[in-house]
C-alpha positions in Angstrom: 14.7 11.7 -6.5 12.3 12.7 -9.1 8.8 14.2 -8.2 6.1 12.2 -9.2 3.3 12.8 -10.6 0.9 11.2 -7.9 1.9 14.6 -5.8 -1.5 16.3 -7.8 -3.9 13.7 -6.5 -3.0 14.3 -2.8 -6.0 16.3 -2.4 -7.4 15.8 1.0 -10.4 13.4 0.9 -13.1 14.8 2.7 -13.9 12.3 5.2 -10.1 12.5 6.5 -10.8 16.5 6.3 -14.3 15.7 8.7 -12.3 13.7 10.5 -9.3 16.2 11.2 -12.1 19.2 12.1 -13.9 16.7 14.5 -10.5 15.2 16.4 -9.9 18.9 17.3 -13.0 20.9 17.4 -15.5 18.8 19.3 -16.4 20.1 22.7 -17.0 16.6 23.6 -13.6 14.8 24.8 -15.0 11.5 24.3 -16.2 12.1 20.5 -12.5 14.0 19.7 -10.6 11.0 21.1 -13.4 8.4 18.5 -12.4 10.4 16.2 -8.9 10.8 16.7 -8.7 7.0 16.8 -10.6 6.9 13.2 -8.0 9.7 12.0 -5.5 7.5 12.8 -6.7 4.1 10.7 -7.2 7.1 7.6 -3.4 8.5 8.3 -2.2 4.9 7.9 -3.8 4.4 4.3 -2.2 8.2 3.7 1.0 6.6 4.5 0.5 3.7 2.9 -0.3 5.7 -0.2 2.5 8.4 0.1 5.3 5.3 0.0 4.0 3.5 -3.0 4.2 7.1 -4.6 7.5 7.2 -3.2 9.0 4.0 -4.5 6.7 4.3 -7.5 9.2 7.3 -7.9 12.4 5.3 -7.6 13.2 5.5 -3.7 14.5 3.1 -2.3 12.8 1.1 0.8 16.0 2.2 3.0 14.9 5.6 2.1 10.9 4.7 3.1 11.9 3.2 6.2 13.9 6.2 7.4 11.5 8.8 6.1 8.7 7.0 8.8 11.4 5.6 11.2 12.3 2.1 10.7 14.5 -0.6 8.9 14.4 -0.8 5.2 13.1 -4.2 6.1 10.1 -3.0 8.5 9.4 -0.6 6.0 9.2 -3.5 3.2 7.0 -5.7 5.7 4.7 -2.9 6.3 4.2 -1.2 2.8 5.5 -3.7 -0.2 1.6 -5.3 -0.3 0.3 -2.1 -1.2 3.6 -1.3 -3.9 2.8 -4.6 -5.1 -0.7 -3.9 -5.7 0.9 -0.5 -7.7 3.2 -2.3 -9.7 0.7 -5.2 -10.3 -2.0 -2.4 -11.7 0.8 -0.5 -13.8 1.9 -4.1 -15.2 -2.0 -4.9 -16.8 -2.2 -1.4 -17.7 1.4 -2.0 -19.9 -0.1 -5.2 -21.2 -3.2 -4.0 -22.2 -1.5 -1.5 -23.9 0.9 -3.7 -25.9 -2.0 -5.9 -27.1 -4.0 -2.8 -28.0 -0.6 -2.0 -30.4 -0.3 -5.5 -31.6 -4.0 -5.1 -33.0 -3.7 -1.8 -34.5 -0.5 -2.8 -36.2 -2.5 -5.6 -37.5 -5.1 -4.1 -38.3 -2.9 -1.5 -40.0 -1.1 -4.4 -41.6 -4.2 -5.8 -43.4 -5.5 -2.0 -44.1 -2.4 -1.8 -46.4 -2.5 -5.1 -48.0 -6.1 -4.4 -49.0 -5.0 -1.0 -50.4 -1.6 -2.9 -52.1 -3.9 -5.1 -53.7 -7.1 -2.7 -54.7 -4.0 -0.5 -56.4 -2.8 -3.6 -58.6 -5.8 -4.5 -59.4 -6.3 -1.1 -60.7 -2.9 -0.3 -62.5 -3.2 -4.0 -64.6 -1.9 -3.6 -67.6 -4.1 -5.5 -70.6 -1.9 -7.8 -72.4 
């Protein structure tokens, strides 16, 4: 499967970074296991993230499912909301696109029949 270009905005964000340092750094048990709890709910929106990049890419959900150990179809149930949301964004983003060529071709339409008709009004010949 192809690398996609998603891979240069996995940049750690700095609260999951925070996070990380405090779930194994604090002196206090009791404030590492908070914190590992809240690393966790931030690890699941990594993952969450990391397969829509992945099927984004072309894999397939048999492929998600094994990568994080389950059925294609518990790996479906548990991700294709946040694909959706992907595919939903890259769709609006396509059509706004189109429509943004359909007016400049228009636009680039008229241009030229204003310019077609400035030139014959121009090159008339007197009879």
């Amino acid at each position: 499967m192809a690398k996609s270009d998603d891979r240069e905005s996995r940049t750690v964000p700095p609260l999951m970074a925070a996070t990380w340092e405090s779930a194994t750094s604090d002196p206090d048990p009791l404030a590492a296991l908070g914190a590992t709890r809240a690393l966790i709910g931030l690890l699941s929106t990594w993952e969450a993230k990391l397969a829509t990049e992945a099927v984004a890419a072309g894999a397939t959900w048999e492929a998600v499912g094994s990568s994080v150990g389950v059925s294609r179809q518990a790996a479906w149930e548990r991700f294709h909301g946040d694909v959706g949301d992907f595919k939903r964004q890259v769709k609006a983003q396509a059509r706004a696109l189109a429509d943004r060529h359909r007016e400049e071709a228009r636009e680039l339409q008229e241009e030229a029949m204003r310019m077609a008709k400035q030139f014959r009004r121009s090159h008339r010949r007197p009879f």
